[in-house]
C-alpha positions in Angstrom: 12.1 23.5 15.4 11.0 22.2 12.0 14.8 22.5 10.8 15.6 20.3 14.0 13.0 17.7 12.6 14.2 17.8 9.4 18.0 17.0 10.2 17.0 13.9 12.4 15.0 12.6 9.5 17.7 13.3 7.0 20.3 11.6 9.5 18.0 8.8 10.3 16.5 8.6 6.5 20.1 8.3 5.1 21.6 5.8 7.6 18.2 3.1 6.8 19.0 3.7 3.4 22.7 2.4 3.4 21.7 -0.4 5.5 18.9 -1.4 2.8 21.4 -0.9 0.4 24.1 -2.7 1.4 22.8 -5.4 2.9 23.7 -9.6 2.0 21.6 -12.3 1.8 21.9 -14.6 4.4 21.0 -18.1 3.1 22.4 -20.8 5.0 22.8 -23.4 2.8 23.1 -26.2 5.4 20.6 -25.3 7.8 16.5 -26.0 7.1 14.8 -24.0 9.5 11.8 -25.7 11.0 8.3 -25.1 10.5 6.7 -26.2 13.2 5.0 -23.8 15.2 6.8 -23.8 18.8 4.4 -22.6 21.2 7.3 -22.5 24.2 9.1 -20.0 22.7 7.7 -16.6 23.4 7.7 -13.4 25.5 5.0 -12.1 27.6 4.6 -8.3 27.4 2.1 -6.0 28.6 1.3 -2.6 26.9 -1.4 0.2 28.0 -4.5 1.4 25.6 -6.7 3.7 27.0 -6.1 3.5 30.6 -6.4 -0.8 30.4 -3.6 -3.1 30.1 -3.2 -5.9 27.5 -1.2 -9.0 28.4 -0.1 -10.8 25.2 2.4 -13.4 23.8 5.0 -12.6 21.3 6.5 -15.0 19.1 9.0 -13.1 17.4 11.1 -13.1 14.4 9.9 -16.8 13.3 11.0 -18.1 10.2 8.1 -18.8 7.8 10.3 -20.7 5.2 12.3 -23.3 5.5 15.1 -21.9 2.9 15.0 -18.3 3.3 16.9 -16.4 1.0 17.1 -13.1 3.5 16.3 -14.2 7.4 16.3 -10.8 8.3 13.3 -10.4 6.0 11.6 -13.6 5.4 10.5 -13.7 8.9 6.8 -12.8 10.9 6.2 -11.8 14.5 3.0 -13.2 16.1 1.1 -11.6 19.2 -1.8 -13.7 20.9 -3.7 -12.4 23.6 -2.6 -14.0 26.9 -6.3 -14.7 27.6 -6.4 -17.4 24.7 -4.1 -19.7 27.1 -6.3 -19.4 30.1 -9.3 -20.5 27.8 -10.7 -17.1 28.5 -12.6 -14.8 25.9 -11.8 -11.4 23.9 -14.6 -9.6 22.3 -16.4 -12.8 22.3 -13.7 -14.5 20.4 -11.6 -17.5 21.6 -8.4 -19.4 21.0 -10.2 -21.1 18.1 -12.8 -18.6 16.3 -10.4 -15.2 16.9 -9.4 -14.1 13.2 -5.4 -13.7 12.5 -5.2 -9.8 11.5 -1.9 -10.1 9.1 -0.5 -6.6 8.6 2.9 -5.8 6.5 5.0 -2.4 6.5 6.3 -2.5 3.7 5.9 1.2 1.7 7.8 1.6 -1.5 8.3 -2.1 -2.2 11.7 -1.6 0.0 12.3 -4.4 2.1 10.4 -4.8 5.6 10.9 -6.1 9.0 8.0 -7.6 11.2 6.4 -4.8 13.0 6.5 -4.6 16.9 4.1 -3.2 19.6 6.4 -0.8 21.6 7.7 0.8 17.6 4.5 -0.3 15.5 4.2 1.7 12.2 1.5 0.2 10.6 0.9 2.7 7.8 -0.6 5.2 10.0 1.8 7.4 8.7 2.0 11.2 8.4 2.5 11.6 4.6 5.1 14.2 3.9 5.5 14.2 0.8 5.7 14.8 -3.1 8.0 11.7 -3.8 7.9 9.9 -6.9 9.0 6.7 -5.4 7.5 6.5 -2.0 8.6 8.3 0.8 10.1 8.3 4.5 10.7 5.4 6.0 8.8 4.6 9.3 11.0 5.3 12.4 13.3 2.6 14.2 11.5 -0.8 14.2 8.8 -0.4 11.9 10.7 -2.2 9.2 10.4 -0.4 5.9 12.5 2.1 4.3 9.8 3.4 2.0 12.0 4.8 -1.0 15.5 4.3 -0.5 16.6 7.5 1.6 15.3 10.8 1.8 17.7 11.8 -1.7 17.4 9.0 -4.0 18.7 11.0 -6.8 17.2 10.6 -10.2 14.7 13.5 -11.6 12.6 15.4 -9.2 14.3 13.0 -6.7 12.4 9.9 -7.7 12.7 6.9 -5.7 13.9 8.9 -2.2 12.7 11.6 0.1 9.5 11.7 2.3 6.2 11.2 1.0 3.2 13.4 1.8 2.6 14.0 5.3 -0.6 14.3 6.1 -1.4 16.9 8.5 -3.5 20.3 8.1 -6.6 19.2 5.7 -6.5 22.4 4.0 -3.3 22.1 2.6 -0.9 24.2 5.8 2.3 23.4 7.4 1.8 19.4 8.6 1.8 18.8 12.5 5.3 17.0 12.7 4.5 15.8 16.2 1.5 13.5 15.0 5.2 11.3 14.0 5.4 10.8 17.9 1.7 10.0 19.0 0.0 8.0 16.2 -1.8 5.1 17.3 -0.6 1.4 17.3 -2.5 -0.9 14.7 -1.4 -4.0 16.7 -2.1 -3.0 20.0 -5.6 -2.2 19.0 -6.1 -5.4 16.8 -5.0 -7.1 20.2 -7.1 -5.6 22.6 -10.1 -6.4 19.8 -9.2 -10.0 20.5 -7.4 -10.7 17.2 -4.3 -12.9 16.7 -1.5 -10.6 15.0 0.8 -11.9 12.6 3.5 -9.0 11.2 5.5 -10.8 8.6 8.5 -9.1 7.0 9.5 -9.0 3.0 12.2 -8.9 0.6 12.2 -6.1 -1.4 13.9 -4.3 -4.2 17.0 -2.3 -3.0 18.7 -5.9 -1.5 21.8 -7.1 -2.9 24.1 -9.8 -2.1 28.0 -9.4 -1.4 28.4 -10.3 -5.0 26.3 -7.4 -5.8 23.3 -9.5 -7.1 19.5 -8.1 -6.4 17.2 -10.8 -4.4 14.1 -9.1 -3.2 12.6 -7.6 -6.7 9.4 -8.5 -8.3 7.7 -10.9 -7.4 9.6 -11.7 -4.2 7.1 -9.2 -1.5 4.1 -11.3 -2.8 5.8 -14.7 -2.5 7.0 -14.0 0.9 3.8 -12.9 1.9 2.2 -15.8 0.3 4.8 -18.2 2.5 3.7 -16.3 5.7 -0.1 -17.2 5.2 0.9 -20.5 4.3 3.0 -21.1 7.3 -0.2 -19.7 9.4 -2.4 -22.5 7.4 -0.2 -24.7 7.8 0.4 -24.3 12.2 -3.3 -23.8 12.1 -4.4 -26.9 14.5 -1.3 -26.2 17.0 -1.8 -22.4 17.1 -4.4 -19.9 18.4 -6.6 -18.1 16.0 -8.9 -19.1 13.0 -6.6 -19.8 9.9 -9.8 -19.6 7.6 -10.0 -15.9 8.7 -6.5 -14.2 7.6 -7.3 -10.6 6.9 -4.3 -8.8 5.8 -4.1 -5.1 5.5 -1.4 -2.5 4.0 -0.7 0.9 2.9 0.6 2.2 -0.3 2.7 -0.4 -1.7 1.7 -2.4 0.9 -2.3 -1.7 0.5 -1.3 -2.9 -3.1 0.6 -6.3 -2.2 -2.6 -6.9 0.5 -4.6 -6.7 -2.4 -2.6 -8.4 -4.4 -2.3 -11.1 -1.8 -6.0 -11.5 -1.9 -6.4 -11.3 -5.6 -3.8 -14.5 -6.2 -4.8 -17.1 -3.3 -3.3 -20.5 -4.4 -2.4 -19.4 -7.8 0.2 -21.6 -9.6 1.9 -18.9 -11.3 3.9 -18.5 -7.7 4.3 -22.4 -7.0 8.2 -22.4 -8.6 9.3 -19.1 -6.3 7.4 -20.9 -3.2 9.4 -24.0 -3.6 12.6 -22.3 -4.2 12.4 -20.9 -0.7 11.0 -24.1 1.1 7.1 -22.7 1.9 4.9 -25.3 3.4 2.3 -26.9 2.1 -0.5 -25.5 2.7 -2.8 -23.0 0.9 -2.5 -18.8 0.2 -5.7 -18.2 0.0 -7.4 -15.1 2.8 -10.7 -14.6 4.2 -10.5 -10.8 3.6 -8.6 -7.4 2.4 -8.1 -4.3 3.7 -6.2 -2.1 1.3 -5.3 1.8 2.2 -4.6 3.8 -1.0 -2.9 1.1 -3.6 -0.1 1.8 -5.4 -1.8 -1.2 -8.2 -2.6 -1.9 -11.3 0.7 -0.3 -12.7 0.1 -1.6 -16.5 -2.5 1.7 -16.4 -1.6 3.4 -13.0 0.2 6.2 -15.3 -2.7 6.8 -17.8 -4.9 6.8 -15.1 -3.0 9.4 -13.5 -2.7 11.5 -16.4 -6.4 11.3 -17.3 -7.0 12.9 -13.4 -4.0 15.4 -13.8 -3.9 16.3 -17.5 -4.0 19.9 -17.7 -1.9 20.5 -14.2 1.2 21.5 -15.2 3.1 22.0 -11.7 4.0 19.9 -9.2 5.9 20.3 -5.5 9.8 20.5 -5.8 11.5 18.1 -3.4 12.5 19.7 -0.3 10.4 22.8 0.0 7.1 21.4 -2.1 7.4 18.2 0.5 5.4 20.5 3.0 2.3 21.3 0.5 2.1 24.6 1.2 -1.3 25.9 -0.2 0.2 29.1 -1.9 3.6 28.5 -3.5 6.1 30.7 -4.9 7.2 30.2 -8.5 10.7 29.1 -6.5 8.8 26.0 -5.1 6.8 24.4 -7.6 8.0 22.8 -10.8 6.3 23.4 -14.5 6.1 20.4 -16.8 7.9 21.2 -19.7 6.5 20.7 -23.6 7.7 17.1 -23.7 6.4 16.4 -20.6 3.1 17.8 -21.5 2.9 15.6 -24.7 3.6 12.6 -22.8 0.9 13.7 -20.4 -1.8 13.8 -23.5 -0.7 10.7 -24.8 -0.8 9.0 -21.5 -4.2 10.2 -21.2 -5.5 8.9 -24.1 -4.3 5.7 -23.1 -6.6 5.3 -20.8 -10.2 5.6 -22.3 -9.6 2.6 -24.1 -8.5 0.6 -21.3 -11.4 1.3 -19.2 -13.5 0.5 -21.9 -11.9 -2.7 -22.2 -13.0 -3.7 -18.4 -16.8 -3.6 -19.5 -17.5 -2.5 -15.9 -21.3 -1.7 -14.5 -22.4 0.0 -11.6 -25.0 -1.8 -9.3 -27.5 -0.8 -11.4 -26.2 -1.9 -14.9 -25.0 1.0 -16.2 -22.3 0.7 -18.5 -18.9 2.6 -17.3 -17.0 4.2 -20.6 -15.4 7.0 -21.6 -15.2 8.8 -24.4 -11.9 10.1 -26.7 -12.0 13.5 -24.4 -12.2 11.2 -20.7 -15.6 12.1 -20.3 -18.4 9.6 -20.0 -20.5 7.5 -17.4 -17.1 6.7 -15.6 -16.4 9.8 -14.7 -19.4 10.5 -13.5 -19.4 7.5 -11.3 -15.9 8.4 -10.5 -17.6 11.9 -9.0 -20.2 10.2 -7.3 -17.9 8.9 -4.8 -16.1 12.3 -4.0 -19.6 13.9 -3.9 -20.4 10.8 -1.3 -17.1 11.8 0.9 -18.3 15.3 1.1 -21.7 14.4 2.2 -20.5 12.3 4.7 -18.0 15.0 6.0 -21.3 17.9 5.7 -23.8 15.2 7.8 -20.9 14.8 10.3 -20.6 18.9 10.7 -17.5 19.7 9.0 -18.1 23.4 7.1 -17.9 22.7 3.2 -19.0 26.4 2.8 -15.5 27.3 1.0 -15.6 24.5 -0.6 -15.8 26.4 -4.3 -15.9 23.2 -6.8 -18.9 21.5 -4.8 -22.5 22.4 -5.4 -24.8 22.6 -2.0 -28.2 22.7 -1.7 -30.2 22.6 1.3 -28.0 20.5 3.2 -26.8 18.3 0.3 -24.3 17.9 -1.9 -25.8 18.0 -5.4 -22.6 18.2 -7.9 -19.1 19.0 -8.4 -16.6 20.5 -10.4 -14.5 17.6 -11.5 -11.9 19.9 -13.2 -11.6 22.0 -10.1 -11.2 19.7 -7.7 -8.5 18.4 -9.6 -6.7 21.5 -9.6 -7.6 21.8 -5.7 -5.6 18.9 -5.0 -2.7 19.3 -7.5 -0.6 17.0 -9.0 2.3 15.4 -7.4 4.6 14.0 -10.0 5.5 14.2 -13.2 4.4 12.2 -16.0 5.5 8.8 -16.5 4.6 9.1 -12.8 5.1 5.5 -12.2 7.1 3.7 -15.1 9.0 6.9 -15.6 10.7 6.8 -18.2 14.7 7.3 -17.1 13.8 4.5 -15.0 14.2 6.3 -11.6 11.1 5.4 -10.2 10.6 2.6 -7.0 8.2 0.5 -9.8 10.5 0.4 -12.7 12.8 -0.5 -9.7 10.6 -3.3 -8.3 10.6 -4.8 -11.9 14.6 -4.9 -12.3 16.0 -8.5 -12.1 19.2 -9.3 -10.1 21.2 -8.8 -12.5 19.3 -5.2 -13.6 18.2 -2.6 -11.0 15.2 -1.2 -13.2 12.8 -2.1 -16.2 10.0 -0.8 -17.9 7.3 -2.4 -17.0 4.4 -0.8 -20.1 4.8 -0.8 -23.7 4.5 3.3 -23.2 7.4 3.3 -20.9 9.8 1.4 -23.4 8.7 2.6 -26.5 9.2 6.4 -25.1 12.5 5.5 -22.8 15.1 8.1 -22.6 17.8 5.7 -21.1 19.2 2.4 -22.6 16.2 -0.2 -21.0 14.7 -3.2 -21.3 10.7 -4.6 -20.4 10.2 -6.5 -17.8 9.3 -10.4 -18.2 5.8 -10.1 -19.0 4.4 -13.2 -16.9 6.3 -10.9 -13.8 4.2 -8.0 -14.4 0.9 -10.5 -14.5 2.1 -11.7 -11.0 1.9 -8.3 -9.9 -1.4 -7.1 -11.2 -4.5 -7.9 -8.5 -6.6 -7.7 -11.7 -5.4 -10.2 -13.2 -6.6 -12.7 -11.2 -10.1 -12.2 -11.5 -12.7 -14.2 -13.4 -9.9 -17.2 -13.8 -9.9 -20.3 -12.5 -6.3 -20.4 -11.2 -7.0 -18.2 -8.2 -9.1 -18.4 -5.1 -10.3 -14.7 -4.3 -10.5 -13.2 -0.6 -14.5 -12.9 -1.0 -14.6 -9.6 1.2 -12.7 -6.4 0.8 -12.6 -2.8 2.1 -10.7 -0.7 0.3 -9.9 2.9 1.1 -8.3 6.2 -1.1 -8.6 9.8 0.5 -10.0 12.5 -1.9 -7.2 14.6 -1.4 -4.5 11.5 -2.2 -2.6 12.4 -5.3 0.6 9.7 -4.8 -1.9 7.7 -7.2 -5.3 8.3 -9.6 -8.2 8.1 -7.5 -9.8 6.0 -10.9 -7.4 2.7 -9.9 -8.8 1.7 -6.6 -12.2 2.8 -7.8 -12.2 0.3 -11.1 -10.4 -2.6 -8.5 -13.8 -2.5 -6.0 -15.9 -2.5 -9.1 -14.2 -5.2 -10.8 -14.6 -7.2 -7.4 -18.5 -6.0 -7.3 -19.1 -6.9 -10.9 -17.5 -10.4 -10.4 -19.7 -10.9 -7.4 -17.1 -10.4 -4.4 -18.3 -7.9 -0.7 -16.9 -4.7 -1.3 -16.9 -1.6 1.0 -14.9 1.2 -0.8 -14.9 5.0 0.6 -13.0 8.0 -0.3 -12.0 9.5 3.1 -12.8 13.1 2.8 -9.7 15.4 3.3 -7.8 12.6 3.7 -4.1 12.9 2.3 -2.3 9.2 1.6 -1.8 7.1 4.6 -3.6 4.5 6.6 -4.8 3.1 9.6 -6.8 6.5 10.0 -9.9 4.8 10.7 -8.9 1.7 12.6 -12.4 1.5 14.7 -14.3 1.5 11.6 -11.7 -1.2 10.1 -12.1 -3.6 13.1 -16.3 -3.3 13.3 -15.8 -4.2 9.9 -14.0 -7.0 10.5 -15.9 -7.7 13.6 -19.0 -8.0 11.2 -17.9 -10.5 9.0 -15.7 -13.0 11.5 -18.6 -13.1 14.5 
């Protein structure tokens, strides 16, 4: 059976990944496409959720640009609840006060469609993985190919294959069939009373007939930016509160929802708005939900290697996909010397950097490290794994055989950071993220369209084992949430709920963790958890996500 799984997804895998590949832009240089919302042109469909029926309107495929570069891409689908036309109620909200949940699919920074209801993959996907540049796409009609194909090529098969599936918390064979039965984000947002707006992207792997790249950096953000100006901009003539966009994302996606929030109405994008005919209208959102970002890549690799440094295997491609929790020596791979050195040096990168951020916890503390990665940081980085685990213990999950955690009397007193880290294991090889034969999906997302990949750090170029260049270094600002902080040239979401399992290794558990502290520190509503047992994915906890919501828009 899993051997019949595994074909379809290599069949399926392979044939998204030609059609990202090859596909052309389709500007059409004489036709403006219209930005007025047209509230005639719509489907009604009805899908079940729990034994009740919602009726809802579907406005799909609508241009949000009026010069789009990539139609296919550069387009949203919007779903109202039919009782907003009858001037009925939803959960207490109405045409006017319901807030527009805004949710992308894009994984990998790969180009994404709108989602739909009847195929909605809104991140709640089973992680298969150990993929250095994402992973599998979701299946037919949730609009993202997260890596390029399920054999991307490149070393350790970066930038293809599946990423970690998420199934068995302690580490066994992942339950394939969750693929078939996971729960649909947009359904559930509807039957909560929200407005739904599913925009698609650009992203990296398109190329014209000419063979020129259109949808790398910073061309996700933009288009997102265009879809929540569009929103603003149909506000009076449209159901649902405009001043109460919350987007939300997984992955790559959790890192352009955050980046989205980060950036509202920053100039820096103005130039790539206008190219591609945005209205005029603000970017700015109410709020953020962001599921394990892939962000803050000028320090995602020496925050990686400060958390892995020291574990010196990793999953082969293929067989190490499944995370088997006892491997053969025929399924892992050992870094080698180099790799090793680049690990330490990546490492030390990083105590400077956070020492940089001159973060505090709540209660003033100062958060530093010292030369060895040890320091008041850490600690608070442990707090929040020790947190999870309490969380997981009050709600009666057995933590007994749970070696690295200290218990006491029904709480959890400490931990042992170093073997926790080696519980979870390292996925990828150092440069993890701007590797440095440029075969990742980031060095990818920072080629140009003349040049499929770039470095994108100092470390990565300085160090590069193939002919490279750096990317533009205003680019790499533009994609960097945490560089819009603290400056005038940006209008903040002011709330955000940020999410990163403990057992996530795609990314360093330190980068969402300094992103909600940067946000607390500069004064913004954070709610940040570490999921216990939780591999990466999203949309796990979507109840918890809409009371959350719930809470801030009623």
């Amino acid at each position: 059976m899993m051997k019949k799984y595994l074909l379809l997804l290599v069949v399926f895998v392979s044939a998204l990944d030609i059609n990202a590949k090859q596909g052309t832009s389709q500007t059409e240089k004489d036709k403006i496409y219209d930005l007025n919302f047209n509230s005639k042109k719509y489907t009604t469909e009805e899908s079940e959720l729990n034994g009740k029926t919602i009726v809802y309107r579907v406005y799909k495929n609508i241009v949000y640009v009026s010069n789009p570069i990539d139609k296919k891409y550069q387009c949203m689908n919007i779903f109202i609840p039919e009782e907003y036309f009858k001037g009925q109620t939803v959960n207490d909200y109405n045409k006017d006060s319901a807030p527009i949940f805004l949710p992308n699919n894009v994984g990998g920074y790969m180009p994404a469609t709108p989602g739909t209801v009847a195929n909605d993959k809104s991140q709640d996907r089973p992680q298969m993985g150990g993929n250095r540049g994402g992973g599998m796409p979701p299946m037919p009609g949730g609009g993202s190919n997260r890596n390029g194909g399920m054999n991307g090529g490149g070393k350790g098969n970066p930038g293809g294959g599946m990423p970690p599936m998420g199934g068995q918390p302690n580490g066994n064979m992942p339950m394939i069939p969750r693929m078939m039965g996971r729960q649909n984000t947009i359904l559930q947002a509807l039957a909560r009373g929200y407005v739904v707006a599913s925009p698609g992207a650009r992203g990296r792997s398109l190329q014209d007939k000419n063979g020129t790249y259109y949808g790398k950096a910073p061309a996700f953000v933009v288009d997102l930016k265009a879809a929540v100006r569009y929103l603003r901009y149909n506000d009076k003539v449209m159901p649902g509160n405009a001043e109460r966009i919350i987007s939300n994302g997984t992955s790559a996606g959790g890192a352009l929802s955050a980046l989205l929030g980060a950036s509202g109405n920053s100039k820096d994008y103005d130039s790539y708005l206008k190219e591609i005919g945005a209205a005029d209208a603000n970017d700015n959102i109410f709020a953020v939900s962001a599921y394990c970002p892939i962000t803050n890549l000028d320090h995602a690799d020496a925050a990686y290697e400060w958390l892995f440094n020291g574990v010196n295997t990793y999953p082969k491609r293929g067989m190490g996909m499944f995370n088997f929790e006892k491997q053969s020596k025929e399924e892992v791979n050992t870094l080698t010397d180099k790799e090793i050195d680049v690990s330490n040096k990546l490492k030390a990168l990083f105590t400077p950097y956070v020492n940089s951020l001159k973060l505090t916890t709540k209660d003033g503390t100062q958060l530093t490290l010292d030369n060895e990665g040890n320091g008041t940081f850490k600690n608070y980085v442990m707090s929040f794994v020790i947190a999870s685990a309490q969380k997981a213990l009050n709600g009666g999950t057995d933590l007994s055989k749970i070696s690295w955690l200290t218990i006491e009397n029904g709480k959890v007193t400490g931990m042992d950071f170093n073997k926790y880290v080696q519980n979870i294991k390292r996925q990828k090889s150092p440069s993890a993220f701007d590797a440095l034969d440029l075969s990742t999906a980031e060095t990818i997302e920072f080629g140009t369209s003349s040049v499929n990949a770039q470095h994108f750090t100092t470390f990565g170029l300085e160090n590069s084992t193939v002919k490279s260049t750096m990317a533009d270094v205003q680019i790499i600002k533009m994609m960097n949430p945490m560089s819009y902080f603290g400056t005038t040239d940006a209008t903040p979401a002011k709330h955000w709920r940020i999410r990163h399992g403990t057992i996530d290794r795609d990314g360093s558990i330190a980068i969402p963790i300094i992103l909600a502290t940067k946000l607390q520190n500069d004064g913004y509503d954070v709610d940040i958890a570490l999921p216990w047992n939780t591999p990466h994915s999203g949309d796990y906890d979507l109840t918890e996500l809409f009371n959350w919501i719930d809470g801030l828009c009623k």
